[in-house]
C-alpha positions as CSV (number, residue, x, y, z in Angstrom):
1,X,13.5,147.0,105.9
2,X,15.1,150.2,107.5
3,X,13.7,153.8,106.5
4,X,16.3,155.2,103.6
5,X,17.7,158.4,105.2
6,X,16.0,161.4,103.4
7,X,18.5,163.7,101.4
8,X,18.3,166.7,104.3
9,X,19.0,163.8,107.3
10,X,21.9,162.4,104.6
11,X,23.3,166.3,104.2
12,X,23.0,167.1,107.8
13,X,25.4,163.8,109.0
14,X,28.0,164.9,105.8
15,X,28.5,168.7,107.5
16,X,28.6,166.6,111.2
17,X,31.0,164.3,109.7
18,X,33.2,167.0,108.2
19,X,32.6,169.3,111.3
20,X,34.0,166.5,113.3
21,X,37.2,166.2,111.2
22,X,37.8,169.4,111.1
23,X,37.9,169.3,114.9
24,X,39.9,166.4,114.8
25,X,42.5,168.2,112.9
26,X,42.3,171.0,115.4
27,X,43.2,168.5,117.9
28,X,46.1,166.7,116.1
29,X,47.6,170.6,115.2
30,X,47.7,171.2,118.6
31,X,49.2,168.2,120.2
32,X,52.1,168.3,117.4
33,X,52.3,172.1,118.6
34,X,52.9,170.5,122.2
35,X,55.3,168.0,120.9
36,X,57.6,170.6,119.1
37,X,57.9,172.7,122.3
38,X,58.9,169.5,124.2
39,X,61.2,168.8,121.6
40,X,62.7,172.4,121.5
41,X,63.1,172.1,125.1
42,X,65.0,169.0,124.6
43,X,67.1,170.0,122.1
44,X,68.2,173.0,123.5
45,X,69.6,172.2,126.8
46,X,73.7,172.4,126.2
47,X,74.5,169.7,128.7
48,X,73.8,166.0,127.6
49,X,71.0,163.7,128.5
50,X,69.6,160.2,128.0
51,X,66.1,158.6,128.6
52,X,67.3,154.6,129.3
53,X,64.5,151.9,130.3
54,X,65.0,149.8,133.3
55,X,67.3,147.2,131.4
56,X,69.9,150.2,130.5
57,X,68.9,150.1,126.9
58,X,68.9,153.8,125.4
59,X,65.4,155.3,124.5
60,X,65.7,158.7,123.8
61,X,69.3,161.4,123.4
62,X,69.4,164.9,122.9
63,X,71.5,166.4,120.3
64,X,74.3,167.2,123.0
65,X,74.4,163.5,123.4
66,X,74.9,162.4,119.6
67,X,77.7,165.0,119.3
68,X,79.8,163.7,122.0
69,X,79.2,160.1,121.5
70,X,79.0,160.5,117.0
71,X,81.5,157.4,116.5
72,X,79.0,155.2,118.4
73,X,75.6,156.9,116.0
74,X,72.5,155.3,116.6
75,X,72.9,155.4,120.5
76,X,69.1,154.5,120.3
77,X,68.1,151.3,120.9
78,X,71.9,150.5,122.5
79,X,72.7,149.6,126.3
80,X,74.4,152.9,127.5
81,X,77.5,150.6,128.8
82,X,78.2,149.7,124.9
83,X,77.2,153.1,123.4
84,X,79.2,155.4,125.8
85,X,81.9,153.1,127.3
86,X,82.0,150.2,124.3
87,X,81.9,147.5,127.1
88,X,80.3,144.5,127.4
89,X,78.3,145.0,131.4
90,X,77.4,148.1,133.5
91,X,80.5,150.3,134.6
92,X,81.7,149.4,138.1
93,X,80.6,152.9,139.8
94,X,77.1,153.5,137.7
95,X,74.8,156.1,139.1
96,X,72.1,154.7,136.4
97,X,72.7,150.9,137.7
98,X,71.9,153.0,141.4
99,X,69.0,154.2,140.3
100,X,67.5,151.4,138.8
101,X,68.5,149.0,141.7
102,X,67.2,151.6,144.7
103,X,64.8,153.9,142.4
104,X,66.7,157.0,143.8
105,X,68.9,160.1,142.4
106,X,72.1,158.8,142.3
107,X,75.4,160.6,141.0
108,X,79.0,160.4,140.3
109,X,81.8,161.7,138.1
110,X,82.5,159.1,135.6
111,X,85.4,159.1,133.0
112,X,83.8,160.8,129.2
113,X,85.2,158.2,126.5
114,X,85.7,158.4,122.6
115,X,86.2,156.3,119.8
116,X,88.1,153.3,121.0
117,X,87.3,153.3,124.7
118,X,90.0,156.4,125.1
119,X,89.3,158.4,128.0
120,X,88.9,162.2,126.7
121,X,87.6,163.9,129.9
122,X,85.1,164.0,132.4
123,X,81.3,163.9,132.9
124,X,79.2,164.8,136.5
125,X,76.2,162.1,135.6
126,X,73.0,162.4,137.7
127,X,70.3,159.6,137.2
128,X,67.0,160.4,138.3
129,X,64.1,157.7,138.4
130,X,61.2,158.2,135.7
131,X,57.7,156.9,136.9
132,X,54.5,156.6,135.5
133,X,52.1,159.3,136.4
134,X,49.2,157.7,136.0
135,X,50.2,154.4,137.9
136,X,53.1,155.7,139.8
137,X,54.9,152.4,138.4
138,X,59.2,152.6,138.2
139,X,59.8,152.4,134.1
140,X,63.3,154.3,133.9
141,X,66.0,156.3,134.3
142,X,66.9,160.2,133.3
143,X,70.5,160.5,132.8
144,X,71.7,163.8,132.8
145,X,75.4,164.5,131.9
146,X,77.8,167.9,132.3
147,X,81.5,167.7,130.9
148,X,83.7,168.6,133.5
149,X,86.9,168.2,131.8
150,X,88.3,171.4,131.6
151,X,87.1,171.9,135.6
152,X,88.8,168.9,136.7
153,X,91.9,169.6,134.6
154,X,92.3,172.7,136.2
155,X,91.6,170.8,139.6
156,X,94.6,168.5,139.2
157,X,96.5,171.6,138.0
158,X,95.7,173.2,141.2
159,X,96.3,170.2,143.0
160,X,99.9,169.7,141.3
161,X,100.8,173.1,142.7
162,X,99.6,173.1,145.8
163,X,101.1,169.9,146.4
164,X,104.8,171.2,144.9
165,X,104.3,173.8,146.9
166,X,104.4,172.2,150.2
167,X,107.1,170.4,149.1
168,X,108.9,173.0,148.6
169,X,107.8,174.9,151.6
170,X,108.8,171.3,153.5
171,X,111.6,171.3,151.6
172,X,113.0,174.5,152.3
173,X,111.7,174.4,156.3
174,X,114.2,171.1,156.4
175,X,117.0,173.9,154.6
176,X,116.1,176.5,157.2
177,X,116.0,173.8,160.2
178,X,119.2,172.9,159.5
179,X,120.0,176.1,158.4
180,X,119.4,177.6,162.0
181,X,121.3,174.1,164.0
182,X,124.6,174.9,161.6
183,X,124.7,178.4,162.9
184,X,123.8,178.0,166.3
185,X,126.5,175.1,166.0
186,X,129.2,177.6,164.9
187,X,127.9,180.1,167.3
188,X,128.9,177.9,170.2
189,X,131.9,176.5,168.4
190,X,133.4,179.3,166.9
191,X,132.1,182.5,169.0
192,X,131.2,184.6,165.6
193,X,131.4,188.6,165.0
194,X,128.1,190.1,166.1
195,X,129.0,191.1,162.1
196,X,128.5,187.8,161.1
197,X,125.5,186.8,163.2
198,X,123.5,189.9,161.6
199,X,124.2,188.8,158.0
200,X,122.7,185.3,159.3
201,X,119.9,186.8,160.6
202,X,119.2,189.0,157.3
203,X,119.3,186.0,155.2
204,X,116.8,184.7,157.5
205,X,114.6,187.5,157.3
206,X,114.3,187.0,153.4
207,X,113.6,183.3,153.0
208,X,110.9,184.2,155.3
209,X,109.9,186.9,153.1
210,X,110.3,184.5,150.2
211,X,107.1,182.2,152.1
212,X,104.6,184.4,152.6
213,X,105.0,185.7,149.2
214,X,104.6,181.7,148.3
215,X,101.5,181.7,150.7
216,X,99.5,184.5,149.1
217,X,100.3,183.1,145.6
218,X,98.4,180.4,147.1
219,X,95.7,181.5,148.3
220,X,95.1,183.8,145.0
221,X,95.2,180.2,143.3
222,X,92.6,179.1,145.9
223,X,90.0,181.9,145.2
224,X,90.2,182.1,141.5
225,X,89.0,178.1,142.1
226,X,86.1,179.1,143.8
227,X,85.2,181.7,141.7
228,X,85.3,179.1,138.9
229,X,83.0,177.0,140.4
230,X,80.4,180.1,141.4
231,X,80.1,180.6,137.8
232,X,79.9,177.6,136.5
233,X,76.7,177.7,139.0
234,X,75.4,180.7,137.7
235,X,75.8,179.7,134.4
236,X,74.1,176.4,134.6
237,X,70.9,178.1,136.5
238,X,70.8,180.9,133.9
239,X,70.3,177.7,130.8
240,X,67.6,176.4,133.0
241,X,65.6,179.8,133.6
242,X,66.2,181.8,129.7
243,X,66.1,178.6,127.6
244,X,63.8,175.8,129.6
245,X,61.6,177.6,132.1
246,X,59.8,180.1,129.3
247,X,59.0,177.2,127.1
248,X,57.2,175.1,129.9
249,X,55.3,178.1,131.1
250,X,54.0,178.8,127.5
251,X,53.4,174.9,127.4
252,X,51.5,175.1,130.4
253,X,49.0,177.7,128.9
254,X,48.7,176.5,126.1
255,X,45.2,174.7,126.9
256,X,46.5,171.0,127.7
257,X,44.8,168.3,128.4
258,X,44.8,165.8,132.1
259,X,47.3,163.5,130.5
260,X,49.5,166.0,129.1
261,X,49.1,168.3,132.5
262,X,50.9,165.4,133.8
263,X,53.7,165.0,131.7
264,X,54.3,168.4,132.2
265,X,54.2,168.4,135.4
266,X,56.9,165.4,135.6
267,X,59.0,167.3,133.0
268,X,58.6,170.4,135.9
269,X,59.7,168.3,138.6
270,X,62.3,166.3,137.1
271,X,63.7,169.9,135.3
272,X,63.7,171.3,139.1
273,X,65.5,167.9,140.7
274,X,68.1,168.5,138.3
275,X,68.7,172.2,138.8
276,X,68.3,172.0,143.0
277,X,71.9,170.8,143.6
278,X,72.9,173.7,141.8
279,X,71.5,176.2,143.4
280,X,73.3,175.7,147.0
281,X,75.3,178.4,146.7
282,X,72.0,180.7,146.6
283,X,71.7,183.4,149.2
284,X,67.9,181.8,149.8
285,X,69.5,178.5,150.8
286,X,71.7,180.4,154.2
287,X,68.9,180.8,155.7
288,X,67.6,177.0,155.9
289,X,64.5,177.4,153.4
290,X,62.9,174.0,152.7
291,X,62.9,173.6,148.4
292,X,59.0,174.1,148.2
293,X,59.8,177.2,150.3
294,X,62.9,178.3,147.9
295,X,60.6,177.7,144.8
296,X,57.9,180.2,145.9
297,X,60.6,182.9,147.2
298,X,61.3,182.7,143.7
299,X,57.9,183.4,142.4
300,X,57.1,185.8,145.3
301,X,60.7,187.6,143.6
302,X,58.9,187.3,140.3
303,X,56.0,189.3,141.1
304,X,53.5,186.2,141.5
305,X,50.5,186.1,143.2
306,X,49.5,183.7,145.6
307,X,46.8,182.2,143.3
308,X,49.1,182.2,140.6
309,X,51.7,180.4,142.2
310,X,49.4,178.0,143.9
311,X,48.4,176.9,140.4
312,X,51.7,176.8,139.1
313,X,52.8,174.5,141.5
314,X,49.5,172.8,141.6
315,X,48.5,173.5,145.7
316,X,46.0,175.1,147.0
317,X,46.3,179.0,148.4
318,X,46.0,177.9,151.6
319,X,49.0,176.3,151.4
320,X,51.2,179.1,149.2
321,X,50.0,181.4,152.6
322,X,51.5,178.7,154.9
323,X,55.0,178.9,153.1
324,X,54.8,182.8,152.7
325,X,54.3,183.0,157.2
326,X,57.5,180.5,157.1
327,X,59.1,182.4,154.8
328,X,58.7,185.6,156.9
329,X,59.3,184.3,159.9
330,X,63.2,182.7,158.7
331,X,63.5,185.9,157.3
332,X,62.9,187.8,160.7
333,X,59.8,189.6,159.4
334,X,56.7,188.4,161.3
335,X,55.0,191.6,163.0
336,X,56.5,194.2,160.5
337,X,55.4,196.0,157.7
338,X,57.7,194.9,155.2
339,X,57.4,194.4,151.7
340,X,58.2,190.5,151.0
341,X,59.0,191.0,147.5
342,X,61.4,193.6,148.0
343,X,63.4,192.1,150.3
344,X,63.6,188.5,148.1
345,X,65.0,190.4,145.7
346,X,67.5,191.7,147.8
347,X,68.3,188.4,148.2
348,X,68.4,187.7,144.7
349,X,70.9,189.8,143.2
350,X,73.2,187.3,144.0
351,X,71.8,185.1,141.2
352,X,71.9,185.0,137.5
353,X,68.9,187.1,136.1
């Protein structure tokens, strides 16, 4: 028969036993610590997204998705088609049906819908593939969703004027044309007053007047558009870098494990595919940086070491010093003594802080 265990070797595998639960514990604390920064990441971006699986059916929303789409409540578990567009097959132009088919970013602008299949606006959807880390294997889709209504209203406005006024300008150039053929008609018919000819030519004077007062309305019109757009840039890289990017930093040092490293890291890289296209208008970009090269002009901007931004973008130094000598030389400074910080953030003042 096997030895009984004494009382000391019984006490001794109790305080293991309960040291090993406490640890346990420790563990569970801290992965639902992890879990509530993801979420809180999740929640808090004000632009709408969806995790779908390959056959379209809806996995995961964020809160800006259940308020637009709350007549069609629980979009989980739904095919996106049904919950966003009640119809019964994929949308003829879908960037997610794209994705899935080629297993590339795909986007379009796509008509925003409410309760009845009743178009209300309009919605810039990007899709982004979602593999596995671990096995690299295709298993969804990232759809992420900016309302563009009140942009594209003012668009069409736009568009609506500028399209009455060169009818108008037409218009009025038929008027003048003709205008000009009368007169010169009478001229060689009738042999008018030099008195005459001058009030002609007056009249003249102030339809053209009349134009180029049209023209610069026009191009007023034009600029305040662009300006629009600029800060509807700024704005959406200023969400991304005060309400996402601290989170996933804090997440990063927060002691995680191989697994979860890799989650974050696709998180990272997913979060910085959906911010690149909107960060062409960024002085960095005029001078033809490459996007790894853009990312570490940022953290050079930031104050960053080259170790530290080797580990945050998980490289080696050798290759952070590689991008720095590129960066340098685009930027005309190879052989000088100048500080590279202080001239990125030259560069950056053109960009939401």
């Amino acid at each position: 028969m096997p030895r009984k265990p004494t009382y000391d070797e019984l006490a001794l595998r109790i305080r293991e036993l309960e040291e090993e639960r406490i640890e346990v514990k420790k563990i569970d604390a801290e992965l639902q610590e992890n879990r509530n920064f993801l979420a809180s990441i999740f929640a808090s971006i004000q632009d709408g997204i969806s995790i779908l699986d390959l056959e379209m059916n809806i996995i995961q929303v964020n809160p800006c998705m259940e308020k637009w789409y709350s007549h069609a409540l629980p979009l989980v578990g739904k095919k996106c088609f049904q919950a966003y567009h009640e119809q019964d097959s994929a949308c003829g132009v879908c960037p997610v049906a794209q994705t899935i088919r080629t297993g590339k970013t795909a986007h379009e602008v796509v008509p925003k819908r409410g309760a009845g299949g009743r178009i209300t606006g309009w919605l810039d959807l990007f899709s982004f593939p979602m593999f596995d880390q671990a096995s690299g294997k295709f298993r969804g889709v990232i759809e992420y969703v900016r309302d563009i209504s009140e942009q594209k209203t003012a668009e069409q406005a736009l568009q609506k004027a500028h399209d009455e006024l060169e009818q108008r300008i037409r218009d009025r150039t038929v008027e003048i044309t003709g205008a000009n053929l009368k007169l010169r008609e009478e001229i060689r018919e009738r042999k008018l007053t030099e008195q005459a000819l001058r009030r002609s030519e007056i009249a003249l004077a102030e339809q053209k007047a009349a134009l180029e007062e049209t023209n610069t309305a026009l191009k007023i019109l034009l600029q305040k558009m662009k300006q629009d757009k600029k800060e509807i840039t700024e704005q959406v890289l200023f969400n991304f870098k005060e309400l996402v990017a601290p989170y996933l930093e804090k997440l990063r040092q927060s002691g995680l494990d191989e697994k979860q490293k890799g989650y974050l890291e696709l998180a990272q890289s997913t979060f910085n595919d959906i911010i690149f296209p909107f960060v062409r208008s960024i002085s960095l970009l005029n001078i033809r940086l490459s996007p790894a090269e853009i990312r570490v002009a940022d953290l050079i901007r930031q104050g960053k070491t080259s170790k530290e931004i080797a580990e945050f973008m998980h490289v080696s130094p050798e290759t952070v010093k590689v991008h720095r000598k590129n960066i340098r030389g685009k930027l005309g400074l190879k052989g000088k003594k100048v500080n590279l910080q202080t001239v990125l953030r030259s560069f950056g003042q053109d960009t939401p802080e």
